[in-house]
C-alpha positions in Angstrom: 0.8 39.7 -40.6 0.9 36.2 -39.6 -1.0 32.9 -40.9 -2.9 30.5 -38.9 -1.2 27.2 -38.3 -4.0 25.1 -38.8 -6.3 26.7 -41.3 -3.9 29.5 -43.4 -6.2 32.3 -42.4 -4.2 35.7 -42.3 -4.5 36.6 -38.6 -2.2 39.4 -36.2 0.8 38.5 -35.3 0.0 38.3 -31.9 -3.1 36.6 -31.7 -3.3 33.5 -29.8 -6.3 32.4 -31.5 -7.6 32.3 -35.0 -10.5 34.2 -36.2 -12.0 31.4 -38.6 -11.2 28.2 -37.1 -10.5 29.0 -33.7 -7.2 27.1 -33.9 -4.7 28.3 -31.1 -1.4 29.7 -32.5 0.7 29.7 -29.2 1.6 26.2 -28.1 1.4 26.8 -24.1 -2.2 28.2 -24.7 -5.0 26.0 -24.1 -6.9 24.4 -26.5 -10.7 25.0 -26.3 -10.1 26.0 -22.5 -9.1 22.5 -21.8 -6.7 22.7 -18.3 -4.2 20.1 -18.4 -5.1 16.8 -16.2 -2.8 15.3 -13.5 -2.7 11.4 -13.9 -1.7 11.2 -10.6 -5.2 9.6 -9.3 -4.8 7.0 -12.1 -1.3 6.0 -11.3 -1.9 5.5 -7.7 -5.5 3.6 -8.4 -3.5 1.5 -10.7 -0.7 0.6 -8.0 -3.0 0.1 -5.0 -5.0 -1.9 -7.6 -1.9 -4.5 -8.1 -1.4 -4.8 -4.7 -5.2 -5.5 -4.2 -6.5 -3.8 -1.8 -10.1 -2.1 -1.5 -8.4 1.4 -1.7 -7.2 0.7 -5.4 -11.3 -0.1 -6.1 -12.5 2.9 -4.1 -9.7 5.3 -6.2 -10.4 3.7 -9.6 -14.2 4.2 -9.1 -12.9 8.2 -8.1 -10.9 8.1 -11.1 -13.1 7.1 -13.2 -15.8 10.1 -11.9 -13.3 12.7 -12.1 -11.9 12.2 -15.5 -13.8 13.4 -18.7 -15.4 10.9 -21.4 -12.2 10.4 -23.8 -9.3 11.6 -21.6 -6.6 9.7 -21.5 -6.3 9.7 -17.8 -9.6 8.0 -18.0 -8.3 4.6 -18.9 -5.5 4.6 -15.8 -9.2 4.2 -13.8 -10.6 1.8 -16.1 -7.3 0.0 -15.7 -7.3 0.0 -12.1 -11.2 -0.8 -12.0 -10.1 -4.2 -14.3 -7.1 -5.0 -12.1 -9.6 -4.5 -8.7 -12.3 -6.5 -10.6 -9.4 -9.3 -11.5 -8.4 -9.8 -7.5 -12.3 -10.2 -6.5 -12.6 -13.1 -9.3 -9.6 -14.5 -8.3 -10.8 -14.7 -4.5 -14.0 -15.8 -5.9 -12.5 -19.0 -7.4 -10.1 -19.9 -4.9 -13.2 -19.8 -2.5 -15.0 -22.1 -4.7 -12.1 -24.4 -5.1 -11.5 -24.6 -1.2 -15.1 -25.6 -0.7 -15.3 -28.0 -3.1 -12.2 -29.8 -1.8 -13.5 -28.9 2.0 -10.5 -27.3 3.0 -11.2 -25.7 6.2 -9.8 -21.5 5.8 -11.2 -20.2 8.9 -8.0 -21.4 10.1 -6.4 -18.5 7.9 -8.4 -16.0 9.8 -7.7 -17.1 13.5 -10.6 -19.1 13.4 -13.2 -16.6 13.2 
């Protein structure tokens, strides 16, 4: 007979889960039924997001509906979404500050 990691119980020796608490005893089992979550979409939200472009918005605002409440893959999208949301105020107030010195910026856009 073995004991349970978490709670003590006296449990099977092979059992991957314990009767009282529900504790897993093998490490590569998962806990609760959890699947383990890639953090790939985060990471490449995040770099799109530095290099600030509209894709690093659209993939934070993916990220941030794939990932559960509390994961910590989560943040990478809330990360991205602030980096995304710190390029559009930064456009916003270099916009303001060209108007209010009249500097012409269609000449930035071929005149458009």
């Amino acid at each position: 007979m073995a004991f349970c990691k978490n709670c003590g119980n006296e449990i099977e020796d092979n059992a991957q889960f314990c009767g009282k608490c529900g504790a897993a005893q093998n490490s590569n089992a998962p806990v609760n039924g959890a699947k383990k979550e890639s953090s790939a979409l985060g990471i490449v939200a995040i770099v799109f997001a530095c290099l600030g472009g509209l894709v690093g918005l659209v993939l934070s605002i993916v990220s941030l509906c794939v990932y559960k409440q509390g994961s910590p893959n989560r943040k990478l999208g809330w990360i991205a979404f602030g980096i995304c949301m710190a390029w559009i105020a930064i456009a916003v107030v270099v916009s303001i500050v060209y108007a209010a010195l009249g500097i012409d910026i269609s000449r930035f856009y071929g005149g458009m």
